[in-house]
Structure formats: C-alpha cells, structure tokens
N, C-alpha and C positions, 0 to 999 in steps of 0.2 A: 350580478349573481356570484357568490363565492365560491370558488372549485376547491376543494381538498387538494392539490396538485403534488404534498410531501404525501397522501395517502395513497394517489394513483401512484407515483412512484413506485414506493412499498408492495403495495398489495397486486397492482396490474401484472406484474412478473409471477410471483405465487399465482393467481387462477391461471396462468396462460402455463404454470408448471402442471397446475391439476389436467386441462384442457389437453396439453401435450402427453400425458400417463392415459390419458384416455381413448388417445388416437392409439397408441402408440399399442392398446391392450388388444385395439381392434384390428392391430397391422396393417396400420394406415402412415406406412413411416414419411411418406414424402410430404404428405398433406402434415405429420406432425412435425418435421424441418421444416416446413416455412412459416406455420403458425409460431413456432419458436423464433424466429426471425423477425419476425411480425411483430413479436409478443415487445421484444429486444431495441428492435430497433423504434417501438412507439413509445416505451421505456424513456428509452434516450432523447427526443423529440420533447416532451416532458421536462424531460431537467433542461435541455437547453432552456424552455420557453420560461423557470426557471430562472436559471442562469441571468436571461433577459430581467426578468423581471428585477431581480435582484440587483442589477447593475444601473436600475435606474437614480437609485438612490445612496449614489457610493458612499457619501458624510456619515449616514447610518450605521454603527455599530450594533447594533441587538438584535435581536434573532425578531426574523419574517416567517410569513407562511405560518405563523402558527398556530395550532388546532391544540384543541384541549375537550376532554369528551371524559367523565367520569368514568371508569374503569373497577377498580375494588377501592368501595366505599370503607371497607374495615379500616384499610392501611393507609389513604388517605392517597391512592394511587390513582394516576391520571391517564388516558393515554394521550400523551399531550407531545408536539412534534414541534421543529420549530430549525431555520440554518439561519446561519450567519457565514462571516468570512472565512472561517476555518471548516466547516461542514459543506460549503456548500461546493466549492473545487474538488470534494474529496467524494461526492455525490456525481458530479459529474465525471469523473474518472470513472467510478465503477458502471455509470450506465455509458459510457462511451465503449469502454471495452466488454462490455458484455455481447453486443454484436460481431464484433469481430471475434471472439473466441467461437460463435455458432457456425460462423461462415468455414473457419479454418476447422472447423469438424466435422462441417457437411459430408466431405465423402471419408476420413480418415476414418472415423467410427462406425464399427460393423457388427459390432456387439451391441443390443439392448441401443439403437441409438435415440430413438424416445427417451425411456430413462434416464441419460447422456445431458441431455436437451432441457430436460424437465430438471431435475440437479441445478442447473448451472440457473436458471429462471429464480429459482428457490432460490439459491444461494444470493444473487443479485438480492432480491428482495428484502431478505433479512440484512446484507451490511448496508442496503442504505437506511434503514432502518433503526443499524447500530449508531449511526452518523445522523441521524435527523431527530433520535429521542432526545426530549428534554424532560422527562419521568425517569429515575435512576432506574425504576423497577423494569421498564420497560425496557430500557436502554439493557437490565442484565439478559432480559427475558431473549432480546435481539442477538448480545455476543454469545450464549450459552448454544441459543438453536442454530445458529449459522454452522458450526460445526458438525453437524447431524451431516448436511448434503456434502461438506469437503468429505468427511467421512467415507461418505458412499462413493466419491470420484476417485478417491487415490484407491479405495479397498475394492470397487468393482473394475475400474479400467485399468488398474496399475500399473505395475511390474511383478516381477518374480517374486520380490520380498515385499510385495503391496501391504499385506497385513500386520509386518511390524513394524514396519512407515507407521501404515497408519495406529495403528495402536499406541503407537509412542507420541505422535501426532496430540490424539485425542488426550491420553494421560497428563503431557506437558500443560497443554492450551487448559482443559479441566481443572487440573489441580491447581494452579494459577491463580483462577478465578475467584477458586472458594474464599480464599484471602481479602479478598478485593468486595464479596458480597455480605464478608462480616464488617469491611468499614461502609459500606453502602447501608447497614442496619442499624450502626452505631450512629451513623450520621445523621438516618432519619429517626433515630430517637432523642438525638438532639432539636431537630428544627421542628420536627411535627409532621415531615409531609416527604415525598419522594423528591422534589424538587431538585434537579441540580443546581439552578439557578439560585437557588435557594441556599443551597450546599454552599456557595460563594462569600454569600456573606457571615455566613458562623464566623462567630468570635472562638477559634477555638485556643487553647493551650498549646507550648509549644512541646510537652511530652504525647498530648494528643495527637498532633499534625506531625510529629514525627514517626509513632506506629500509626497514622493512616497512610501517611509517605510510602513506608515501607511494605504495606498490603497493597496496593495501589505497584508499587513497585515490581513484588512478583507476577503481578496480572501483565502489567505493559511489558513489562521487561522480557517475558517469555514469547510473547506477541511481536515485540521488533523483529528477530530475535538480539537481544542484548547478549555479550559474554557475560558469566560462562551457561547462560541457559538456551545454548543456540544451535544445540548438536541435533535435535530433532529436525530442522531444517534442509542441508542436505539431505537426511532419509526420504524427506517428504515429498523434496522436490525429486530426487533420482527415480521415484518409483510414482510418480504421480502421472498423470497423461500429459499432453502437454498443454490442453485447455485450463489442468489444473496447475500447471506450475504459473501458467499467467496469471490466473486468478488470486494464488497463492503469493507471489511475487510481489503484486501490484494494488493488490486491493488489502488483502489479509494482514500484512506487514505492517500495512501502515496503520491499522488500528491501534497498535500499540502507542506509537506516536500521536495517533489520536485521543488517547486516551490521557499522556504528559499533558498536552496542551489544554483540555477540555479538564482536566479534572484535576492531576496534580501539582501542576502552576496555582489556578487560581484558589483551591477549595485547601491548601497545605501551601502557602506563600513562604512561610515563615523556614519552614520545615526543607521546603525545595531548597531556598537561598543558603541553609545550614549547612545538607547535602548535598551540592549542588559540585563541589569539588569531589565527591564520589561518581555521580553523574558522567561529570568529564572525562575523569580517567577510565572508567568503563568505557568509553565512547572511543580512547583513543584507544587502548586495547583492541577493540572491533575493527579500529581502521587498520591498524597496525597488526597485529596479530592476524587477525582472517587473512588480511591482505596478502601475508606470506602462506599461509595453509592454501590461498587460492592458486599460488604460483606453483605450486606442486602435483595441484589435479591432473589426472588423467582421461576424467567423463568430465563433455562440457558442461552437461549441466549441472553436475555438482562445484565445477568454476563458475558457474551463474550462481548459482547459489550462494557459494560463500561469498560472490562478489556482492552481492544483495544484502547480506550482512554490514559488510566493510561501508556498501552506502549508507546504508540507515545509521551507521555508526556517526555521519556527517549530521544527520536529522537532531537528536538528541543533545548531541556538543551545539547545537545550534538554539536549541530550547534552553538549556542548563548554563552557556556559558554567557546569557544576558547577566546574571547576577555577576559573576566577575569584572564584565565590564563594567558595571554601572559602580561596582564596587570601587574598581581601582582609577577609571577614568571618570565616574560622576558624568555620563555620556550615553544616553540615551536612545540618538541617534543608531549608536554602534549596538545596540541593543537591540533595536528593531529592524537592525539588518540582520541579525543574526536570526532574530527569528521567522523574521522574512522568509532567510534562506532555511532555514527547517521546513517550514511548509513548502517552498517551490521546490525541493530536494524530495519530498514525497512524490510530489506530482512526476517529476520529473523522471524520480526512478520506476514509476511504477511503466511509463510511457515505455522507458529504456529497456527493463527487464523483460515483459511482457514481449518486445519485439525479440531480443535476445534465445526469449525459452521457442519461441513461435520459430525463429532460423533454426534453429536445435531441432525443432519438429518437424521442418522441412526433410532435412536432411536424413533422421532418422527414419520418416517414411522412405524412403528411397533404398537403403543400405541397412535399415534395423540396426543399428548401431551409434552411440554417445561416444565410442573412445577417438579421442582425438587421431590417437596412431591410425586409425580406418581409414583418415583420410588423407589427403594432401593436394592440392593441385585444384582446386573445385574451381578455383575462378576460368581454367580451361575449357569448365566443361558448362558452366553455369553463370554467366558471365553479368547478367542479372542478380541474378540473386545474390555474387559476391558482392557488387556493388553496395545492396540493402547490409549485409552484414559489417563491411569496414565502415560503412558510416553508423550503424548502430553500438559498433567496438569502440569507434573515436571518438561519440557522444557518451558512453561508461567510460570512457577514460579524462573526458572532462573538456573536451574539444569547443574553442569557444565558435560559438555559432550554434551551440547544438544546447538541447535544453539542461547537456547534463553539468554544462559551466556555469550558468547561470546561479543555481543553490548551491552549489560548492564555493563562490566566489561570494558570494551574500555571507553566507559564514565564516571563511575566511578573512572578511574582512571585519566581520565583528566581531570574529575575533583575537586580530589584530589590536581593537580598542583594548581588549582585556589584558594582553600580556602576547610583548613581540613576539616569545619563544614558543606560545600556545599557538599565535598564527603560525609563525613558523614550521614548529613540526607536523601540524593539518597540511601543509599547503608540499612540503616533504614527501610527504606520504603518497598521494597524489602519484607520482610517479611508479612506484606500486602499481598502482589502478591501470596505469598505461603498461606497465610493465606483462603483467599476467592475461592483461586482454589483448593485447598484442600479438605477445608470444603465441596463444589462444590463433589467434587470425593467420601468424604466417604460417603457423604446421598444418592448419585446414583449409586456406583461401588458397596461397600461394606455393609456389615451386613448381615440381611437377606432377603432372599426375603419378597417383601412390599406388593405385591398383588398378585393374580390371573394373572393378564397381565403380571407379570415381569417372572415370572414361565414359560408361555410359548412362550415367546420371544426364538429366533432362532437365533443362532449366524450368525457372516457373511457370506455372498455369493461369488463368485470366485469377483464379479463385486467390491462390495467392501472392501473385503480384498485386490484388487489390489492398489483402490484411496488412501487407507490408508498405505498401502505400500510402494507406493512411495512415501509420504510424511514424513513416520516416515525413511526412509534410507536418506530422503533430511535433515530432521532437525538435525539426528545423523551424517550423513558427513559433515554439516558444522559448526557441534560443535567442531567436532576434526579435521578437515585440512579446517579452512578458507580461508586459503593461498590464491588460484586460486580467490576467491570475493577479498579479500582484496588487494592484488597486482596490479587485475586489476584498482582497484580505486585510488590507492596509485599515480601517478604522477599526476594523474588532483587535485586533492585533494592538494597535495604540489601546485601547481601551483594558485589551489584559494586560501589557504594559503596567500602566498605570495604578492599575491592583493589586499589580504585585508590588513594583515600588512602592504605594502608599502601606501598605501592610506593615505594620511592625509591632512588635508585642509590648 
C-alpha cells in the first residue's frame, strides 16, 4: 500500500496548527502544548522514516516519494512533490528542529501561546513543502505563504520595534519574489507545463538564461541574505522571539540556497558559469565584510546574525566557485567538494545558529537583556549551560570535530582546485569567525561576575538542558561521521554536476 509520506509531512503540521487554534480558542492551553508537540515531534518521525527510506538506495539520483495529483488543469499545474539528495537533508532539518523550538517555548510564552504553537506548525509545513515541490507553481504557492506565519511570529511575539522588522521583513522577502514569478511564467511558457524538472532541460539562449539568472537572483539573494540585500536580517532576528530567530536562522535562510541549487545551477547553466565570478565576489564580501560589522556588535544576537550571514557567505562561494574550478583545473573532483560543502554548510549552520539564538534565549529570559555589557562571568553562575555555549561558539568558529568544519573545509578545498589565492583568502577569513565569536564568549562566559543579576542566575532546567542537548550530540555527530548527510547527497549532486558541465551553448 502506498503512503503519501511528502504529503503527511506537509499537511500533518498545518491540521495539528488548525487543531492547536482550536484548543487554544477554548482555553485549553496545556492540552494545546502537547498536541503541538505531538503534532512536531510525529512530523519528525515521518521524515526520519523518510530519511530511511531514501537511504536505501544511495546509487539513485532522481527524486522518490513522488506524488503527482492534477491540480489547475488550465495551467497545466500539478501538485506534484518529490526529494532527492538536496531536499531531503533540508526536509529533515526543518522537521528535527521544529520540536525543539516548541519544547523551548513551553513555559517562555505567555501571551496567545496556542497561537504561538499553531504559527510555528504552519510555518513547518509550508517550508517543507517549499523543499518537496516539484510544480513551479506550487513550489511559488509554498515560498509566497510561508511568510504569512513568520509574519505573525516576529509582529505578534516581537520586540519593541517588531512591526518595522517585520514589515521590512515582508517587503524585502515579497518584492524579491515577483522577479522570480515572472521567470517561473516565462519559463512555463516555454516548456508547456510547470515542471521544474522540466525547466532543466530547456534549450534556452544565453541572453535568456542570463535575465532569468538574474530574477532568480534577487529572489535567492534577498533569502540568503546575500550583500548588499541583507540589512533586513539583523532587524528580523533582533526583534523576533527566539523560536523565531531559530527558525529564521536555520530553516529560512537556507531557501535561498536552496533555490541556487535547485533552480539556478541547473535551469540557467550557461548563465551561472558566465556569472559565476559575480557570485564569488558577493560571497567573499559577506564573509569578509559582515564578518567585521559582526566584530563591532553590541546585542548578541544581532552578532548571530550577522554571523549567519558571513556563513551562508561559505554556502554560495561553495555552489558558484565549481565553475572556476573545473575551469582552471579541468577537476571535477574539486568541484563536488565544493558543492558538497555548500550543502553540509546549510545543514550545518542551521544546527549552529539555531542553538546559538536558543543560549541568547536562555539568557535573555533570565536578565531581559541581549547586550553583551549585561553580562560577564556567567560560567560562575551557570556552569552548564556555559559549557553548551563555548562548544557551540567553537563549532561557528569552525572547530574541527564540530559540524561547523566540516562544510567550511569542503569548500575550502575546492576551492583551492580553483585558485590558491581564492582558498586562500576563504580560509583567512575564518579567523574573523573565531575572532568576533570568541570575543562574544569571553565578555559573557568568563571573567568575573559583572553584576548582581549574573550572581544570581540559575543554571539550566531538565526543559533546557534537553533543547541544548540534542543539539550539541547533532552538531558533535556530524562533525565526526558526516557520512550518512553526505552520501545521501552525493549522486544527485554528481548528477547536477554533470549538467551543468555538459551544458554549453
């Protein structure tokens, strides 16, 4: 018997969001936390079994699990779902951390926390959604709505300036898009159908493939965020809750990347490899520039933030800088470590970041306060929970053993194939990373205690020594046996490879 198991994904989170607005109308809030829980963690359960499935047949490059159901007959629009190597690590990340975000809000949220609950169910469901379509139309239908429930998290639980976070939020992420939905129209008026798959194989021109590059370009690029369209970012995260900066951080971000790989690699080959020395240097900019704006902050988590940036900056150089290699070294190899490390470098930062904003939450329930100066001395008083933070500091700073070396090292080495001076200054940079997260750790982990409030702070609770738990055994397991990520990625990856090399006009 065939199960839909990309649709239970999708749609189980949305009715358990309905389900939760309903308790939640009846003020039935405990009964509506655990059914969110419930909802999340069966969610998750799902993509492992998933995961599993998907792992049986690692040689397989093509997308599994796929469903196809006629949708609008006018447009020749399907709803048709389907993962392979690149969606489906990125399906599992978002339903892994969506339990953990509920758990770590069970008692923080005291406003609306059904609503809260329900939000964050929704949201889940439409990006894996964004991540499992294989209908353009449906895939736009998924990035357009996802924004509706961020919306609601940063403008109802925010901060002080929540509503022009989020408004700027929404404006950037929106206007983005519409770029991106007029090559999605052009496209299907080329092929006939919505298909992306389909999208892959157009013969297009190469002044075609270079303005869909570039729509295609302000959608992903504002989504990383890429410089210079990345200033909405900080806002977002500083005045978001902190269920929404992990979400934001870890899931959000990386669509954009998702969107390079999935759509502007294969469907604009020509066009990529053209641009692809623009690419770069945006990329290095992010590493390099944020990297110093991050050394300057005074709230951490706007130094999370920008540090989030400066990662993703690796993601990108890691997609774009295949073509120089293969250019100047005829090297392949070095090619598909680079892209290798783009996608473990997603995974990797959303694991990092997410535990990163989560210590930031910690704290801030305790003291109501982000500015570093509030604190000092905390490992005197909390001797746990510093622990979890210097290892999550020295995993964003690229600590090998930790999962945040492992995609910084993939890339760096490929690329090294491309041009010494390009590994080179990536691998330079690097000390930045350590530099500003560091710094970060000893004016709040160590010294002495800074004040009265740091004194009598209280170490963790069962609730989150658990969220931080499984985060720091995720980011230490997949420092040292990637394998199981990587493998699964490895033939679809050779296979876009290969597409894009063969491509030529």
């Amino acid at each position: 018997m065939y199960v839909p198991l990309l649709s239970i994904c999708i749609w189980l989170p949305i009715a358990g969001a309905i389900a939760v607005l309903v308790l939640g109308a009846q003020r039935r809030m405990e009964l509506a936390r655990w059914v969110a829980l419930g909802v999340s963690v069966a969610t998750f359960l799902v993509a492992v079994h998933l995961y599993i499935g998907f792992r049986w047949y690692p040689e397989f490059g093509g997308m599994r699990f796929v469903e196809r159901v006629p949708w609008i007959g006018a447009f020749n629009a399907f709803y048709e779902l389907g993962v392979d190597g690149i969606s489906m690590p990125l399906i599992l990340l978002t339903a892994f951390l969506t339990p953990l975000v509920v758990i770590a809000g069970w008692e923080v949220i005291k406003t609306r926390p059904a609503q809260y609950f329900a939000a964050f169910l929704l949201l889940e469901g439409l990006m894996i959604g964004v991540f499992a379509a294989l209908d353009a139309l449906l895939f736009y239908v998924f990035w357009e709505a996802m924004l509706v429930p961020m919306f609601i998290i940063i403008g109802v639980w925010g901060g002080e300036r929540r509503i022009y976070a989020t408004v700027k939020f929404f404006l950037y992420t929106f206007l983005g898009s519409v770029l991106m939905l007029v090559a999605l129209i052009y496209l299907y008026l080329q092929s006939g159908s919505y298909s992306i798959l389909a999208f892959h194989e157009l013969p297009l021109g190469m002044n075609e493939q270079v303005l869909i590059f570039l729509a295609f370009l302000i959608a992903f690029a504002v989504k990383v965020p890429m410089w210079p369209v990345h200033t909405w970012l900080p806002d977002a995260h500083v005045e978001a809750p902190t269920g929404g900066s992990v979400i934001l951080a870890a899931v959000l971000l990386k669509m954009g990347g998702y969107g390079f790989i999935r759509f502007s690699l294969p469907i604009t080959p020509d066009a990529s490899q053209s641009l692809a020395w623009l690419m770069i240097g945006l990329s290095l900019i992010a590493i390099v520039y944020i990297a110093l704006v991050a050394l300057v902050q005074k709230d951490m988590k706007k130094l999370i933030a920008y540090s989030s940036i400066a990662h993703m900056g690796f993601v990108t150089l890691g997609f774009f800088v295949i073509f120089a290699t293969i250019a100047n070294s005829q090297d392949e190899a070095g090619a598909m470590l680079a892209l290798q490390g783009g996608m473990v470098q997603m995974i990797s930062h959303g694991l990092i970041s997410g535990a990163l904003f989560l210590c930031v939450g910690v704290m801030y329930d305790r003291l109501h306060s982000r500015e570093i100066s509030a604190y000092g001395g905390v490992a005197n008083t909390m001797p746990i929970f510093a622990t979890f933070v210097v290892l999550f500091a020295l995993a964003n700073a690229g600590l090998p053993g930790t999962s945040g070396f492992v995609g910084e090292f993939f890339v760096i080495l490929g690329s090294f194939h491309a041009s010494f001076w390009l590994a080179f200054t990536a691998a330079t940079i690097l000390v930045f990373g350590a530099a500003y997260t560091l710094w970060m750790v000893k004016r709040v982990v160590f010294g002495e205690v800074g004040n009265d409030g740091v004194a009598a702070l209280k170490d963790l609770d069962r609730r989150e020594f658990l969220v931080l738990g499984v985060l720091a055994v995720s980011v230490l397991l997949l420092g040292v046996w990637p394998d199981p990520l990587v493998e699964a990625m490895d033939e679809t990856l050779r296979q876009l490879l290969a597409h894009v090399v063969q491509s030529k006009l």
